[in-house]
C-alpha positions in Angstrom: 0.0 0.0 0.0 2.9 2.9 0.9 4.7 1.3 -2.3 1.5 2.0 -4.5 1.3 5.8 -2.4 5.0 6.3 -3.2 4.7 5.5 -6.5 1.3 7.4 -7.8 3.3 10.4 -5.6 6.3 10.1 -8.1 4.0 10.1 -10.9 2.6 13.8 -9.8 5.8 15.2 -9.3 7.1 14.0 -12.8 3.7 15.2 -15.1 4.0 19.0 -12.4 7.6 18.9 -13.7 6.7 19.0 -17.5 3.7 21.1 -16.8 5.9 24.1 -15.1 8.7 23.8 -17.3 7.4 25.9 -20.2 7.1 28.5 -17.1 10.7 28.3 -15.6 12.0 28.7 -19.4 10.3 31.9 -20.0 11.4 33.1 -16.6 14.8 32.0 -17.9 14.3 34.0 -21.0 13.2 37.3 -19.7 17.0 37.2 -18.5 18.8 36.0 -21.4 20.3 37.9 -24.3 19.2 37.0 -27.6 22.1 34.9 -28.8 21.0 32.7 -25.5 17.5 32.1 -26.3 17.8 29.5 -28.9 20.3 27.8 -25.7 18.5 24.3 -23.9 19.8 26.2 -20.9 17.1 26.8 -18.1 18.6 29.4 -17.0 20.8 32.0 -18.4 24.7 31.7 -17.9 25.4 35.2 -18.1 21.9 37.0 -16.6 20.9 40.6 -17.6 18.8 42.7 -16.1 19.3 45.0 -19.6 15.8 43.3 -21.1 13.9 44.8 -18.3 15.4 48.2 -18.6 15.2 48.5 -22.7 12.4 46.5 -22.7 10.2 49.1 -20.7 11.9 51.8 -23.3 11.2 49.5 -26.3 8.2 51.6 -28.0 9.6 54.8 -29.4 8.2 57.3 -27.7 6.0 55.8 -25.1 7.1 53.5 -22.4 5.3 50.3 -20.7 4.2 52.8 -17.6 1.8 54.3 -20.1 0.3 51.3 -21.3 0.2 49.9 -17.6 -2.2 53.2 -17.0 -3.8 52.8 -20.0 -4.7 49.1 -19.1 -5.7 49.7 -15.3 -7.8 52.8 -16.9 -9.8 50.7 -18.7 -9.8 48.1 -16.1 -11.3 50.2 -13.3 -14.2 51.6 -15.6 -15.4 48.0 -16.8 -14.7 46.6 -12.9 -16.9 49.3 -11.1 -20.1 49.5 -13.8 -20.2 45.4 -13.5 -20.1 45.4 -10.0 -23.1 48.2 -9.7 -24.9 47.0 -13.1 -24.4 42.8 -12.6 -25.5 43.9 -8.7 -28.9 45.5 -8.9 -30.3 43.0 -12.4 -29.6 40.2 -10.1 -31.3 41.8 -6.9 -34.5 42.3 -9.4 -34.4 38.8 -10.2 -34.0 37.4 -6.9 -36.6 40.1 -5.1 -38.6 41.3 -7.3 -41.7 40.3 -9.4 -42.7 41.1 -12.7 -43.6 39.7 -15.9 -41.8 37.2 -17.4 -39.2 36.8 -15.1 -38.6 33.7 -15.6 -37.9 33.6 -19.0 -36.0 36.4 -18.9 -33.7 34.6 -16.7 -33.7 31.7 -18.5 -32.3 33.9 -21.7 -29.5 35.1 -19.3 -29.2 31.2 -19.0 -28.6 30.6 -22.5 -26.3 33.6 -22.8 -23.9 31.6 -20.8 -23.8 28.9 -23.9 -23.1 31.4 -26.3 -19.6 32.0 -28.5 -18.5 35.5 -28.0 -16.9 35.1 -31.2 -20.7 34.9 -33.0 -21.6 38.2 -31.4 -18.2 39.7 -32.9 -19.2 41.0 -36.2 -22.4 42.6 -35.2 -21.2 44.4 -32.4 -18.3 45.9 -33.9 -20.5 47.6 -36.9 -23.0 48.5 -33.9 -19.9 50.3 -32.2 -18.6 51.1 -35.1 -21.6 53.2 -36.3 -21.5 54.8 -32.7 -18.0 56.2 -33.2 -16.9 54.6 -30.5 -14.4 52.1 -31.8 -10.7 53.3 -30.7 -12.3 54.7 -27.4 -12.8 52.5 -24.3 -16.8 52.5 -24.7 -17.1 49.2 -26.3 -15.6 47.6 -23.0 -16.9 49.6 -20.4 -20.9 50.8 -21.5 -22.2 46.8 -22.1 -20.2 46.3 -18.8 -22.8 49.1 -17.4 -26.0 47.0 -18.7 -24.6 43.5 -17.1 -23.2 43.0 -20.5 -19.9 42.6 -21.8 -17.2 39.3 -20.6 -18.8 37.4 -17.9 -21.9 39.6 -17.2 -24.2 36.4 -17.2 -22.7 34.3 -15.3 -21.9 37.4 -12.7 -25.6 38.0 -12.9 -26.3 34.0 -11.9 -24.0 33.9 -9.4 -25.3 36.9 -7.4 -28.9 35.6 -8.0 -27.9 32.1 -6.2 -26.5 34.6 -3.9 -29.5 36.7 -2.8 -32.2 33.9 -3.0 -30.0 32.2 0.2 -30.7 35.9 2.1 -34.2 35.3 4.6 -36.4 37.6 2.8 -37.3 38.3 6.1 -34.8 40.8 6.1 -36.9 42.6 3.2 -39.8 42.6 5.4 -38.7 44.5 8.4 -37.7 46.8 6.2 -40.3 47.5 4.4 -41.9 48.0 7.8 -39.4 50.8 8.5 -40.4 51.8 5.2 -37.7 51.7 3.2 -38.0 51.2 -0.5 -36.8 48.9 -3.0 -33.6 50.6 -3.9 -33.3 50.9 -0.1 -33.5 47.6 1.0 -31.0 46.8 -1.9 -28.6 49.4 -0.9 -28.7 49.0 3.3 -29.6 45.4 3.4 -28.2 43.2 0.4 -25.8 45.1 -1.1 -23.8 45.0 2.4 -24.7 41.4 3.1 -23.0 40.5 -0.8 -19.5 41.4 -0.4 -18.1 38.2 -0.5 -19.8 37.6 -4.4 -19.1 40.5 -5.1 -15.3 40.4 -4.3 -15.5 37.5 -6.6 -17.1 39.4 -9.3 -14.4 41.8 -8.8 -11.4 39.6 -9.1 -13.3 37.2 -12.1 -13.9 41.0 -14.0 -10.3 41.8 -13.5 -8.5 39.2 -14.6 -10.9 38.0 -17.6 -10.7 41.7 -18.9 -7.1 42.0 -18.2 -6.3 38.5 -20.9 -8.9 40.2 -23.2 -6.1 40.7 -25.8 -9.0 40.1 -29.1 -11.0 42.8 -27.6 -8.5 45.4 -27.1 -7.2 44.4 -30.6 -10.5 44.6 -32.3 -11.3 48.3 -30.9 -8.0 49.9 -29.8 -6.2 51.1 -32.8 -4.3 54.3 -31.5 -0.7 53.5 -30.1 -1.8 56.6 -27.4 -4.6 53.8 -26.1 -2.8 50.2 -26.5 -3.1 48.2 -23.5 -0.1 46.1 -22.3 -1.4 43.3 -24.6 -1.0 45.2 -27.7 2.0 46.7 -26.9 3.7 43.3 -26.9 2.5 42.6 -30.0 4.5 45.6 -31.2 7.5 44.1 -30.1 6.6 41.5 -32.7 6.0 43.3 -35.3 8.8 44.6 -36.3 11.5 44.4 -39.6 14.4 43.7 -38.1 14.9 41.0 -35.7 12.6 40.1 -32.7 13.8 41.2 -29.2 13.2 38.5 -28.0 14.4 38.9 -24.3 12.7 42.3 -23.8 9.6 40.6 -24.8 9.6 37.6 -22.4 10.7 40.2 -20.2 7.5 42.9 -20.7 5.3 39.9 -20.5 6.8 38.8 -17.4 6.1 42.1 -15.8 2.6 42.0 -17.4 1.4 38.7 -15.7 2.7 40.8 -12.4 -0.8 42.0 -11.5 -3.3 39.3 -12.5 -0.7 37.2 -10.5 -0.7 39.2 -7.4 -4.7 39.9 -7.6 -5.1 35.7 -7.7 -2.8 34.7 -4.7 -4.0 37.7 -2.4 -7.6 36.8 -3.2 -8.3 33.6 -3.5 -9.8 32.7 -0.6 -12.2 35.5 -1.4 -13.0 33.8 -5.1 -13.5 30.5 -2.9 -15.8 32.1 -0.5 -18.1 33.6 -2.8 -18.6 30.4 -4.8 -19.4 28.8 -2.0 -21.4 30.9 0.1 -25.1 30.8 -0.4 -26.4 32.5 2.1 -25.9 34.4 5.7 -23.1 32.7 8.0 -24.4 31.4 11.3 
């Protein structure tokens, strides 16, 4: 029995091995010079910090601070109109009644199942024909109707969310008299911090990989996010820097990185948590 433990142990380690290699090589690389990169070394002989440095200088006239801004910009607009928009559509399906409400849920459902890629085309030329393609809009207003990456399944999860609230709660204060909007604002908006921490980090880190978006609607090198400006470092005559990119994209896992491992317990929680705590 330990022999068989031993041994199915050794078989992790070995398949985690090949699985974080491709990672510890491009860790490797963002310190290597570019006659090293085509080396089976791991790690760099000679390491150089000059990939970071020139790297971050790279773009002529702009440097990665500006796309950093650019990219948090835009992050922080589509982050705070989910959280509001995503917060009160699923409080109206979870407390309130009106007509068809099921059904209407059920289409947010199906949403779920649905390619973004076959909503591509038509939603360009929408945004297009609203002059708002090189702006941030096309990210940020669906965001502000429970649209946009995720919105749906936000929307569910805050649903499941509410309906695990007593709707006791909405009684007494409706007996103080408070209103709709007020028993969402002082009584479940307070109570959903935990989903909606998740939202928060699910938003983030979805919109911050959204390199087709960003390439679809940003064309202005004043607006590229950090995505699209290391594609630049691609696309390029001469020969491809290839240790200032590795570098750049090093530093441009940085924050999705940080946001995961700080707050994970949170994602955790607000998957889990249906309801008050005891």
């Amino acid at each position: 029995m330990m022999k068989k433990k031993w041994f199915s142990h050794i078989i992790l380690v070995i398949i985690c091995l090949f699985i974080i290699y491709p990672i510890f090589w491009w860790f490797g690389a963002a310190f290597k010079t570019n006659s090293e990169i085509d080396s089976i070394n791991l790690f760099p002989i000679n390491p150089t910090l000059s990939n970071f440095t020139e790297g971050w200088h790279a773009i002529p006239g702009f440097t990665f601070t500006h796309f950093f801004m650019n990219t948090f910009e835009l992050i922080l607009g589509v982050l705070f109109t989910t959280i509001i928009s995503c917060s009160l559509v699923a409080f109206a399906f979870a407390r309130l009644d009106f007509p068809l409400r099921k059904f209407w849920f059920s289409i947010v459902l199906v949403t779920l199942m649905l390619p973004s890629q076959i909503t591509l085309v038509p939603q360009y030329d929408l945004f297009n024909s609203f002059g708002w393609v090189n702006t941030y809009l096309p990210f940020i207003v669906p965001h502000s109707l429970a649209g946009g990456i995720g919105g749906s399944f936000f929307i569910f999860l805050l649903v499941q969310f509410i309906r695990g609230i007593p709707r006791e709660l909405d009684e007494a204060a409706k007996m103080d008299g408070c209103s709709w909007f007020g028993i969402y604002f002082r009584i479940i908006l307070p109570l959903m911090k935990p989903p909606l921490v998740t939202v928060g980090i699910y938003c983030f880190l979805w919109n911050w990989d959204d390199f087709l978006g960003h390439l679809i609607y940003i064309n202005s090198v004043d607006k590229y996010t950090v995505g699209l400006a290391l594609k630049m470092l691609v696309d390029t005559s001469t020969s491809v820097p290839w240790g200032q990119l590795f570098a750049m994209s090093l530093l441009s896992v940085v924050p999705a990185i940080l946001i995961f491992f700080f707050a994970q317990r949170y994602i955790v929680e607000g998957v889990a948590t249906s309801g008050l705590k005891g």
